[in-house]
PyMOL Python script that loads the backbone (N, CA, C, O; Angstrom):
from pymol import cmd

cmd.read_pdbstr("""\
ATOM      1  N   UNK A   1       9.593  23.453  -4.070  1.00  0.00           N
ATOM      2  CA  UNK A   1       9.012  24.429  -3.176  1.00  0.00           C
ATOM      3  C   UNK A   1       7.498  24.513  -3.378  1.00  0.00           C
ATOM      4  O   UNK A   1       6.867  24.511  -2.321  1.00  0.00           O
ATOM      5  N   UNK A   2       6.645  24.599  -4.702  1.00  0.00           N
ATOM      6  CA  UNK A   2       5.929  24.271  -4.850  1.00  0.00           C
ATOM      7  C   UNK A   2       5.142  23.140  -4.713  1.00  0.00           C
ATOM      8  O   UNK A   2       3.922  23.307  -4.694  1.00  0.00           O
ATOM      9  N   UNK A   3       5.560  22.108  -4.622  1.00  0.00           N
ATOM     10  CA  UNK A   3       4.909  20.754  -3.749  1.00  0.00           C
ATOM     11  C   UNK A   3       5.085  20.888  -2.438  1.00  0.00           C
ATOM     12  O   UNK A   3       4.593  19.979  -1.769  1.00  0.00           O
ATOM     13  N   UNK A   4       5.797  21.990  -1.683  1.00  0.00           N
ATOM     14  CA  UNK A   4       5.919  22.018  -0.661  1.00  0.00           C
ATOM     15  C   UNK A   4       4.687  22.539   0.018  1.00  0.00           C
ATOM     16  O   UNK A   4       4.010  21.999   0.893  1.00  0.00           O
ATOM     17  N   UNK A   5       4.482  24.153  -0.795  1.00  0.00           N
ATOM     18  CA  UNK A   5       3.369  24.892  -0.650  1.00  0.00           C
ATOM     19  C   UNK A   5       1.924  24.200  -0.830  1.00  0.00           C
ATOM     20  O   UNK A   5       1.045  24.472  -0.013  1.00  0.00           O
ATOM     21  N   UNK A   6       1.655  23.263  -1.946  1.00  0.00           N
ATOM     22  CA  UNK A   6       0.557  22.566  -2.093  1.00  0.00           C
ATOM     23  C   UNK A   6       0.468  21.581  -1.124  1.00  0.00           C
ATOM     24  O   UNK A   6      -0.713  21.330  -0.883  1.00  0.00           O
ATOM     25  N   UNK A   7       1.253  20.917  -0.467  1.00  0.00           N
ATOM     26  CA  UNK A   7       1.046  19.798   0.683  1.00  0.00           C
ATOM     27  C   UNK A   7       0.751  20.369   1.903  1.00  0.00           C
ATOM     28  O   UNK A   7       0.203  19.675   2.760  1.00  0.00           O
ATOM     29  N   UNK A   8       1.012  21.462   2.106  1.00  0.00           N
ATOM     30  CA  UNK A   8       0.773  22.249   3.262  1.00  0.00           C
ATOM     31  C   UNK A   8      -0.793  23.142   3.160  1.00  0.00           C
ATOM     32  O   UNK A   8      -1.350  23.546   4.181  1.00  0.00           O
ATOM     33  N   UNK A   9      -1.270  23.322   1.998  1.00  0.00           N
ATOM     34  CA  UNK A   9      -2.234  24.391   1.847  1.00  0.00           C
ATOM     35  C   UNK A   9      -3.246  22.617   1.362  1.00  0.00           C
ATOM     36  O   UNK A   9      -4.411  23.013   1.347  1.00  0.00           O
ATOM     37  N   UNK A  10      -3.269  21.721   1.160  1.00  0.00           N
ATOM     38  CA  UNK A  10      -4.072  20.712   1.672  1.00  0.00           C
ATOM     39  C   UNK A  10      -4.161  19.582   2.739  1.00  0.00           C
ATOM     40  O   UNK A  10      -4.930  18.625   2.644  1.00  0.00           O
ATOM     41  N   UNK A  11      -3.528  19.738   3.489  1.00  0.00           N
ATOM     42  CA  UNK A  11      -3.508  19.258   4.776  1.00  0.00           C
ATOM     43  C   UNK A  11      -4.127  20.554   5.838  1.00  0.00           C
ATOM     44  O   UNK A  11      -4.639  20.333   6.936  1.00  0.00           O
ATOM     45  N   UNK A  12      -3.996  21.518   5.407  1.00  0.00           N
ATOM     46  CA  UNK A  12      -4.700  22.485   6.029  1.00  0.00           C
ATOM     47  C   UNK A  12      -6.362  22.144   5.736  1.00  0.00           C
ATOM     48  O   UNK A  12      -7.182  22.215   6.652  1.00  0.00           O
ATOM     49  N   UNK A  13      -6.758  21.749   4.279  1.00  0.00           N
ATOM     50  CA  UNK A  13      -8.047  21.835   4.133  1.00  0.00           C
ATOM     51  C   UNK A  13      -8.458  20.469   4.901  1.00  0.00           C
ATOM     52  O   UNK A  13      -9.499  20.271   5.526  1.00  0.00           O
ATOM     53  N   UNK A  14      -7.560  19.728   4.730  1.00  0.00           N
ATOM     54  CA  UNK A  14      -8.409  18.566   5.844  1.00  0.00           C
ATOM     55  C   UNK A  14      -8.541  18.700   6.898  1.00  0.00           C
ATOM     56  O   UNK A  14      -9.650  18.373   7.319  1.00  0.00           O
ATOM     57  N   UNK A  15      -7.847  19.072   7.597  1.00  0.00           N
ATOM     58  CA  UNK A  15      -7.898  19.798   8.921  1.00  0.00           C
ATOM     59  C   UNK A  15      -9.386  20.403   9.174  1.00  0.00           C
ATOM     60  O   UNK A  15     -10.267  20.061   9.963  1.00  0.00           O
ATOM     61  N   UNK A  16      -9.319  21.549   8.092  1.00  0.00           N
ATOM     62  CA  UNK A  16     -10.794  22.577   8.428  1.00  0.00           C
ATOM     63  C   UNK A  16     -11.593  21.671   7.963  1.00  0.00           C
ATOM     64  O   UNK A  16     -12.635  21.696   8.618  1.00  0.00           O
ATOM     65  N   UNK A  17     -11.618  20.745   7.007  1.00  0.00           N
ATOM     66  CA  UNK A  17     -12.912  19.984   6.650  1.00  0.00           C
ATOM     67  C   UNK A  17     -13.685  19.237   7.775  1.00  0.00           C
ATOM     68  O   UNK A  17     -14.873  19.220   8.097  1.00  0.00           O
ATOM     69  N   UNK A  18     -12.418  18.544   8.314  1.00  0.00           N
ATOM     70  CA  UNK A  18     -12.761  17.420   9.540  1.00  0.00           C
ATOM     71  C   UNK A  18     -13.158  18.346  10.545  1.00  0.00           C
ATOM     72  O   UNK A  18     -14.186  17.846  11.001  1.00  0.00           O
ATOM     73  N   UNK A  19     -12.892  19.608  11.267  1.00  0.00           N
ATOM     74  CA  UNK A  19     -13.347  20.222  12.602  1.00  0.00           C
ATOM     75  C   UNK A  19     -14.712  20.819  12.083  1.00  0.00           C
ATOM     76  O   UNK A  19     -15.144  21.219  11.002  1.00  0.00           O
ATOM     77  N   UNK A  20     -15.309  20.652  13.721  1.00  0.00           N
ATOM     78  CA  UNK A  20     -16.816  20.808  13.988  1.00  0.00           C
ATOM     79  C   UNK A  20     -16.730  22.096  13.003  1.00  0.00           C
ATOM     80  O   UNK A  20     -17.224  22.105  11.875  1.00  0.00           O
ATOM     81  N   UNK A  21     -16.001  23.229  13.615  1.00  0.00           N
ATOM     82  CA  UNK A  21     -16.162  24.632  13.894  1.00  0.00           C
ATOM     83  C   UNK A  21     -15.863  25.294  12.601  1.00  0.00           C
ATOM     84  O   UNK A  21     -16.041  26.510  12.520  1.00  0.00           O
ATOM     85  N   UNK A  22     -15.327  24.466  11.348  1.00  0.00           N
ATOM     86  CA  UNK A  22     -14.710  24.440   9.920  1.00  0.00           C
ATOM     87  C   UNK A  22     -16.044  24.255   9.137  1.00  0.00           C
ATOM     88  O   UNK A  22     -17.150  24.773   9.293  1.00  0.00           O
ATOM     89  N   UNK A  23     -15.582  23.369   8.269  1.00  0.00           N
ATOM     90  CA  UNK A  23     -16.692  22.693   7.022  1.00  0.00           C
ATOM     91  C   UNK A  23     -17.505  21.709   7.889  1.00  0.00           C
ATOM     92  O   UNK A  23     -18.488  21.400   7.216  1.00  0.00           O
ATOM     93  N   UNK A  24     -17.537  21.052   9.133  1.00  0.00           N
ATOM     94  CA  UNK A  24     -18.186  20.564   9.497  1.00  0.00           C
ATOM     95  C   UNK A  24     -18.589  18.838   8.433  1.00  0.00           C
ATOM     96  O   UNK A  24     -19.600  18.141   8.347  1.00  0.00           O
ATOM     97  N   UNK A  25     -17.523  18.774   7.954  1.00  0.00           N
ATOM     98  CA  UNK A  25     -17.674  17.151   6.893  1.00  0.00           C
ATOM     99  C   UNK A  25     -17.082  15.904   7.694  1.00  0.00           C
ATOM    100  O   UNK A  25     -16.736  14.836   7.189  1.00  0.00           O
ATOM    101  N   UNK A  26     -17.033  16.269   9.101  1.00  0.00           N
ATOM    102  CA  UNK A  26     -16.554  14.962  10.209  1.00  0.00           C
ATOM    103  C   UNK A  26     -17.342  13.990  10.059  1.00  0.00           C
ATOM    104  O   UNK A  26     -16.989  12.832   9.833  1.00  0.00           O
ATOM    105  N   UNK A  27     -18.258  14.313  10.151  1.00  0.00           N
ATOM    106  CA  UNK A  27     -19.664  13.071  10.286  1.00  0.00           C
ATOM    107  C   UNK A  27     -19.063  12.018   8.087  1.00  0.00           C
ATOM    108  O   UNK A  27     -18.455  10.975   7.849  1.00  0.00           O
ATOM    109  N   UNK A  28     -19.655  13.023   7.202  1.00  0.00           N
ATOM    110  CA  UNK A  28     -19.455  12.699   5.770  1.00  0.00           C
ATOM    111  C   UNK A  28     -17.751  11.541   6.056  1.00  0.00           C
ATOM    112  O   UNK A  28     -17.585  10.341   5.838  1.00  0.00           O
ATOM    113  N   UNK A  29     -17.168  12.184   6.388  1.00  0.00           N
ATOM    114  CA  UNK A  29     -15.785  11.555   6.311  1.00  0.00           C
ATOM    115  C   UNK A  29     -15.813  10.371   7.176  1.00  0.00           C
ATOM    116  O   UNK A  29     -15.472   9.499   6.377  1.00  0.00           O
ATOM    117  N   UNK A  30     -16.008   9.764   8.336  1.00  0.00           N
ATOM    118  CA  UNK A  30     -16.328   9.160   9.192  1.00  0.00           C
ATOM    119  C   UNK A  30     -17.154   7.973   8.313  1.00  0.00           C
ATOM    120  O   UNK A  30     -16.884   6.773   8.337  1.00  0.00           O
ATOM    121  N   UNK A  31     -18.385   8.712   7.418  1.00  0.00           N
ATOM    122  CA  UNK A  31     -18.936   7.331   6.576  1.00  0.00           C
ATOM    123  C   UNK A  31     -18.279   6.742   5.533  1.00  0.00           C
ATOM    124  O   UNK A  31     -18.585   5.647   5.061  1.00  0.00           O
ATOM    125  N   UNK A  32     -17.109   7.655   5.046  1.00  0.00           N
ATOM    126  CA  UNK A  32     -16.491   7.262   3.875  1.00  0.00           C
ATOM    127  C   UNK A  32     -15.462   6.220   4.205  1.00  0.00           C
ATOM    128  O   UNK A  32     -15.090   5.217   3.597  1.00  0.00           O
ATOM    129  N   UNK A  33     -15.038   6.875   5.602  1.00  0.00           N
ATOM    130  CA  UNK A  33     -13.961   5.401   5.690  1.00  0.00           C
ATOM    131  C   UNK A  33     -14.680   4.446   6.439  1.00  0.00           C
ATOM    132  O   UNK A  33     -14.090   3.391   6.673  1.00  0.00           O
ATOM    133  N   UNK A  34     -15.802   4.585   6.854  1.00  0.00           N
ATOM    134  CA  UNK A  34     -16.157   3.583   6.931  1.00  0.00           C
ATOM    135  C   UNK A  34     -16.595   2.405   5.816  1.00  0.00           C
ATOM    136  O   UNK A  34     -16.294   1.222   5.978  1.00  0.00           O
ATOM    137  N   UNK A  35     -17.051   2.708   5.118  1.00  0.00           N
ATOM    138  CA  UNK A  35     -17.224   2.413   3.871  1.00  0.00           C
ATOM    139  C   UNK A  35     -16.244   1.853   2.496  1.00  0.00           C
ATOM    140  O   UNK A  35     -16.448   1.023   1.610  1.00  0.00           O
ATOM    141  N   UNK A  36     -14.952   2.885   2.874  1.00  0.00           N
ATOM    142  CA  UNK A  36     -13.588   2.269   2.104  1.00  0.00           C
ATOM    143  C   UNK A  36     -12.704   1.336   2.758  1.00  0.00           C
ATOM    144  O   UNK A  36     -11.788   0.703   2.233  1.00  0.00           O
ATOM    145  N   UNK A  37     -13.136   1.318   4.145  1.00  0.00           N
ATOM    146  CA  UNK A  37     -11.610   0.202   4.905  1.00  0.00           C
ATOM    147  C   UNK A  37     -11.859  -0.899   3.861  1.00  0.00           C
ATOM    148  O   UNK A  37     -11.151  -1.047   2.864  1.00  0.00           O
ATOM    149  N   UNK A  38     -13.139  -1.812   4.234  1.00  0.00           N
ATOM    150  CA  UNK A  38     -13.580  -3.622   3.719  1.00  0.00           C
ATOM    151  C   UNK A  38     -12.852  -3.480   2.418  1.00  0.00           C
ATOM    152  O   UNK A  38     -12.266  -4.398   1.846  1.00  0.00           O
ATOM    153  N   UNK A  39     -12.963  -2.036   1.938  1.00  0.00           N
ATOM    154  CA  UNK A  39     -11.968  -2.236  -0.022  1.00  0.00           C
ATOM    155  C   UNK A  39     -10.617  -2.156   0.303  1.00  0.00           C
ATOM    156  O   UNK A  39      -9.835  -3.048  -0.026  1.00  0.00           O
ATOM    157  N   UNK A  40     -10.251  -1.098   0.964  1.00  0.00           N
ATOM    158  CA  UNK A  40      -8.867  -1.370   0.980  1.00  0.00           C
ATOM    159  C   UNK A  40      -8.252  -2.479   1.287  1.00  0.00           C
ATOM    160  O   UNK A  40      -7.437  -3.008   0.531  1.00  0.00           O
ATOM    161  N   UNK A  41      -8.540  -2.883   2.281  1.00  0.00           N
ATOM    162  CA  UNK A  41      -8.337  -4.235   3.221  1.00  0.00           C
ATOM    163  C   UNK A  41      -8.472  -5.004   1.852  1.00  0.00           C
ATOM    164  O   UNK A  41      -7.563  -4.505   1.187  1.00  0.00           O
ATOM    165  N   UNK A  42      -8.879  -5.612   1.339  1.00  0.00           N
ATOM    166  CA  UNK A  42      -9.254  -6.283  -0.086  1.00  0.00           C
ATOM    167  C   UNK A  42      -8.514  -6.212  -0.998  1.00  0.00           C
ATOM    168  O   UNK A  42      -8.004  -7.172  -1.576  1.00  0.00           O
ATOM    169  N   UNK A  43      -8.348  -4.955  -1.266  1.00  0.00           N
ATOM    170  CA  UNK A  43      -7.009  -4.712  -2.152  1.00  0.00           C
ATOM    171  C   UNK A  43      -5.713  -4.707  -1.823  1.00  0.00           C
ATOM    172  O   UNK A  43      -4.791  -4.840  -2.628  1.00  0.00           O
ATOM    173  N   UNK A  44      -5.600  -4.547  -0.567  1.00  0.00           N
ATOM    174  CA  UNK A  44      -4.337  -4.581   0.152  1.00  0.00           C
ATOM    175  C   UNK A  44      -4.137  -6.504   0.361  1.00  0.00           C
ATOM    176  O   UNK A  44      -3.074  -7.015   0.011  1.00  0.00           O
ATOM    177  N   UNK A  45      -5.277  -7.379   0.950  1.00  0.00           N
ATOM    178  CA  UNK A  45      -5.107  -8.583   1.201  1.00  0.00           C
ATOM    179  C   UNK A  45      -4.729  -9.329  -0.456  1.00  0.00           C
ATOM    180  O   UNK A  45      -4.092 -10.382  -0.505  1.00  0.00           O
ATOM    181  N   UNK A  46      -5.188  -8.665  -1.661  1.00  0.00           N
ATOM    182  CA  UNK A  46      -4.641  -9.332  -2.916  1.00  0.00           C
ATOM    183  C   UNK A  46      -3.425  -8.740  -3.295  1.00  0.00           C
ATOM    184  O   UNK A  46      -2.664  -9.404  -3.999  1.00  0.00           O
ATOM    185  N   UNK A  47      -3.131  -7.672  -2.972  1.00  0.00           N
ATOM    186  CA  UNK A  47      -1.423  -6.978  -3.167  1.00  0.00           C
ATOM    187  C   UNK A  47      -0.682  -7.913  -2.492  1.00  0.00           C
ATOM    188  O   UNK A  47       0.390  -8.212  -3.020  1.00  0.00           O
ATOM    189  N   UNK A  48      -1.013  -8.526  -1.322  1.00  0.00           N
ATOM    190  CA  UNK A  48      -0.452  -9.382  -0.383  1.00  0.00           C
ATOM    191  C   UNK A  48      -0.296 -10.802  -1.046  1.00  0.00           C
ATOM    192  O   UNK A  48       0.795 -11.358  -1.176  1.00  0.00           O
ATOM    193  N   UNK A  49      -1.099 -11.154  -1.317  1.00  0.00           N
ATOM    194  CA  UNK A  49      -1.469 -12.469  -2.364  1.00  0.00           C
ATOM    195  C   UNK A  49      -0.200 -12.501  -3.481  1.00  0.00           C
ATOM    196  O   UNK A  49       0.581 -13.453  -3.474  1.00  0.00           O
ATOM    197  N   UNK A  50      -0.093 -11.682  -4.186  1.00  0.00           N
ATOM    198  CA  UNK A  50       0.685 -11.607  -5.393  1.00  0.00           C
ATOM    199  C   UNK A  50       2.329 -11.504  -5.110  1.00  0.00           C
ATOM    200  O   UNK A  50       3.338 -11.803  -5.749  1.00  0.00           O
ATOM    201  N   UNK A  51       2.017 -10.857  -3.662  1.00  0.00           N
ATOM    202  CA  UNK A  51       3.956 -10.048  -3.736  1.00  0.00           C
ATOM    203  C   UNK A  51       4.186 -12.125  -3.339  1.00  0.00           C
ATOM    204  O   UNK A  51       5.035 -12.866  -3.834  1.00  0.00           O
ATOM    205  N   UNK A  52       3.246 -12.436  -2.471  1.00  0.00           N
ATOM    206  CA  UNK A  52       3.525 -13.826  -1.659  1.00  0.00           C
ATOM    207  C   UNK A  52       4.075 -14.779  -2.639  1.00  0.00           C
ATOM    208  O   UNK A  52       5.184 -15.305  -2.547  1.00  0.00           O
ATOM    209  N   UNK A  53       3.173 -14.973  -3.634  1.00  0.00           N
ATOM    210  CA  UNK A  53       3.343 -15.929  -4.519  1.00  0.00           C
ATOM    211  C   UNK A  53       4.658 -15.907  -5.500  1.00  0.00           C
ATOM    212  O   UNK A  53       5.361 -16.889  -5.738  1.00  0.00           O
ATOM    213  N   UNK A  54       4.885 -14.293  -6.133  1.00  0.00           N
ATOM    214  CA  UNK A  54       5.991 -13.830  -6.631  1.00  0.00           C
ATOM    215  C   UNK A  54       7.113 -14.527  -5.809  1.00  0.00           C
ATOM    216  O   UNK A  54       7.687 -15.456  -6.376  1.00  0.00           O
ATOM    217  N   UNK A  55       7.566 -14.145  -4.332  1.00  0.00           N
ATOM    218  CA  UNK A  55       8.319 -14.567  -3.504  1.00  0.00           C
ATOM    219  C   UNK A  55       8.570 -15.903  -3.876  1.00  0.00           C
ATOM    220  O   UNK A  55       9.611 -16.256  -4.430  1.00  0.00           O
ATOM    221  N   UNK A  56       7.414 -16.831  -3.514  1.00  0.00           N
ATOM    222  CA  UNK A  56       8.107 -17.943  -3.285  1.00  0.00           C
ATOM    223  C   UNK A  56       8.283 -19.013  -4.980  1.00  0.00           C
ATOM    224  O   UNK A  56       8.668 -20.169  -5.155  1.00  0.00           O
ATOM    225  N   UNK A  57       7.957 -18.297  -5.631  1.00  0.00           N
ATOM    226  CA  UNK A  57       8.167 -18.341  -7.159  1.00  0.00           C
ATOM    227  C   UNK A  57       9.911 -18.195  -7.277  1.00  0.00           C
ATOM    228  O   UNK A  57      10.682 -19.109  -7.569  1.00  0.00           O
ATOM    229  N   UNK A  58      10.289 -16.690  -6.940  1.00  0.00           N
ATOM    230  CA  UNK A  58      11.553 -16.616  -6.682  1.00  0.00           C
ATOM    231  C   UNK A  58      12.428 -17.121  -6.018  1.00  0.00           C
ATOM    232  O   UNK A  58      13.583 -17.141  -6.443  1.00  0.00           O
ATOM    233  N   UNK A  59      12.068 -17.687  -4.736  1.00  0.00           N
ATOM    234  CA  UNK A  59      12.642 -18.899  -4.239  1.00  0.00           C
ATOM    235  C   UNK A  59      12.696 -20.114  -4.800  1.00  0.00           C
ATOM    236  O   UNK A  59      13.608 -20.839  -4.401  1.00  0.00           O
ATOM    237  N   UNK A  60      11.968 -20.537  -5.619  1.00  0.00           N
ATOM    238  CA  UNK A  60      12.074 -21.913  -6.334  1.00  0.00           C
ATOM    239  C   UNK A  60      12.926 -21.437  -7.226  1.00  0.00           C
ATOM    240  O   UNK A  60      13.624 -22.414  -7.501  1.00  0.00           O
ATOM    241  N   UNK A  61      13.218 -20.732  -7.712  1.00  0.00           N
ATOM    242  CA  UNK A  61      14.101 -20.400  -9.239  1.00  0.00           C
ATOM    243  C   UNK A  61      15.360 -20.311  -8.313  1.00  0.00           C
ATOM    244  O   UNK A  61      16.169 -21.199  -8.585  1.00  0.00           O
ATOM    245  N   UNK A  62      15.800 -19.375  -7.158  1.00  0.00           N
ATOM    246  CA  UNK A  62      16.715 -19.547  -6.982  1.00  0.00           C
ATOM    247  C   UNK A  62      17.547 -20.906  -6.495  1.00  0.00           C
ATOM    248  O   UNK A  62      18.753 -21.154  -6.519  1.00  0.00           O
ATOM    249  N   UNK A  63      16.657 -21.509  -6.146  1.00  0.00           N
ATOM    250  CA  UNK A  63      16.999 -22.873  -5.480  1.00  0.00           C
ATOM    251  C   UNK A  63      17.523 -23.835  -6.498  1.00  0.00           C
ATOM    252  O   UNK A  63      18.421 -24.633  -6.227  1.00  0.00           O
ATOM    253  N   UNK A  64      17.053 -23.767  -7.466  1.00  0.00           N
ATOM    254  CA  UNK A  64      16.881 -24.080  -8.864  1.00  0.00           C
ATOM    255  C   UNK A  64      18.654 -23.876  -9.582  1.00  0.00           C
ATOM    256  O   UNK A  64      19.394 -24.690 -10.135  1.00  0.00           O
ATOM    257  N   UNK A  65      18.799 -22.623  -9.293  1.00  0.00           N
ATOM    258  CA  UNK A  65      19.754 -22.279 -10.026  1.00  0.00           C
ATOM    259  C   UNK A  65      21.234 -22.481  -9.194  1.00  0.00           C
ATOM    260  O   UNK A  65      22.370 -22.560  -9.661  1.00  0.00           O
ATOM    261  N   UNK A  66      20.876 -22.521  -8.103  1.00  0.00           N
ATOM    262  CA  UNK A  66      22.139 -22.509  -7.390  1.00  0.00           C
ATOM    263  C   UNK A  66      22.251 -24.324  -7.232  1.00  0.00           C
ATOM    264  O   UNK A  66      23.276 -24.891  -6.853  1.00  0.00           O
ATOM    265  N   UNK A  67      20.991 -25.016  -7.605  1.00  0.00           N
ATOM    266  CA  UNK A  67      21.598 -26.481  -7.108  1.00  0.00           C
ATOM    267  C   UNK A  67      22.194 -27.203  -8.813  1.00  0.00           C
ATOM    268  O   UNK A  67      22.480 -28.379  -9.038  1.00  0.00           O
ATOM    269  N   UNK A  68      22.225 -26.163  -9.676  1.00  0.00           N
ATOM    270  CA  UNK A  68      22.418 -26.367 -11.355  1.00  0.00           C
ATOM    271  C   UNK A  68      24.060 -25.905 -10.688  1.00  0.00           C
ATOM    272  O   UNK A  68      24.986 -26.713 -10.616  1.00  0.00           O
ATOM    273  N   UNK A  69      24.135 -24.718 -10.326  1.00  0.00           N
ATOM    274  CA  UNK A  69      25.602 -23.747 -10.581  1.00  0.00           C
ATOM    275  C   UNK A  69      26.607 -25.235  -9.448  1.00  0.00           C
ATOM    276  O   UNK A  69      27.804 -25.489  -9.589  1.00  0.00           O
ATOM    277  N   UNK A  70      25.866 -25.787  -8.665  1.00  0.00           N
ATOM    278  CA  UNK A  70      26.628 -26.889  -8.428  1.00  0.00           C
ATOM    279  C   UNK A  70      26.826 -27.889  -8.552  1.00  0.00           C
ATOM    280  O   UNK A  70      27.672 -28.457  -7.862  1.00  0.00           O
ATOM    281  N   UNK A  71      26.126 -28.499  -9.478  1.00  0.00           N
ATOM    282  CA  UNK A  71      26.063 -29.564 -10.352  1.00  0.00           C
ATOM    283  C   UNK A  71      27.531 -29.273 -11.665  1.00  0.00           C
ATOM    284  O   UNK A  71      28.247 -30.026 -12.326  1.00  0.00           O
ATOM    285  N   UNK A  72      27.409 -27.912 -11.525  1.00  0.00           N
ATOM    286  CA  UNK A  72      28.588 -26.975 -12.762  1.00  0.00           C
ATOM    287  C   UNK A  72      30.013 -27.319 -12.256  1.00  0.00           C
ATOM    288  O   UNK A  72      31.088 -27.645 -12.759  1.00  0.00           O
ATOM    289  N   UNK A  73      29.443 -27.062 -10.868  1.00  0.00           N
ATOM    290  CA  UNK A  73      31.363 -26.758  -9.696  1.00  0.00           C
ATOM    291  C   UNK A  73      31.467 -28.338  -9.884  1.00  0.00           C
ATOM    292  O   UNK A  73      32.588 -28.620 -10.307  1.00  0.00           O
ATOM    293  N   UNK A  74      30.460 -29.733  -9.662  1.00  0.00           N
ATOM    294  CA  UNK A  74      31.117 -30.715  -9.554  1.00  0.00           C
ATOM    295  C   UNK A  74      31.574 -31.012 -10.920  1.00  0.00           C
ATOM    296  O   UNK A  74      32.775 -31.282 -10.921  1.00  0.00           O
ATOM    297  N   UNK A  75      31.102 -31.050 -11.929  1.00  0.00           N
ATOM    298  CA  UNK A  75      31.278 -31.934 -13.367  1.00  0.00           C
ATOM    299  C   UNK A  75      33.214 -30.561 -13.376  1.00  0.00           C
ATOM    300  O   UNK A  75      34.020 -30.637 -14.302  1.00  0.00           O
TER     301      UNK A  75
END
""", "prot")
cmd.dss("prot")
cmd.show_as("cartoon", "prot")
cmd.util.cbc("prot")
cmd.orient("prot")
């Protein structure tokens, strides 16, 4: 209930932060993501990199193991 109350009483402050008629930090916020996409994007394109490689890492092992487990069924 309490994470309930705190998710609600800060989504409220973004709200008032971002409107003109509030804190007036539209413009401030506007430079920040401008400024954080090129990183995220970056960090998100090497999160991407890793899960990729993991994958097809795991595909070779499985390929691996299932052409052993039938090498097992023939002998």
């Amino acid at each position: 209930m309490v994470s309930l109350i705190v998710g609600i009483v800060l989504i409220g402050f973004c709200v008032l932060a971002c409107l003109p008629a509030g804190l007036g930090w539209g413009a401030d916020i506007i430079s920040f993501l401008k400024g954080f996409a090129p990183c995220f994007a970056a960090f998100c394109g090497l999160v991407s990199l890793f899960i990729g490689f993991a994958d097809i890492k795991d595909k070779k092992e499985a390929k691996k193991e299932e052409e052993a487990a039938k090498s097992a069924e023939e002998k």
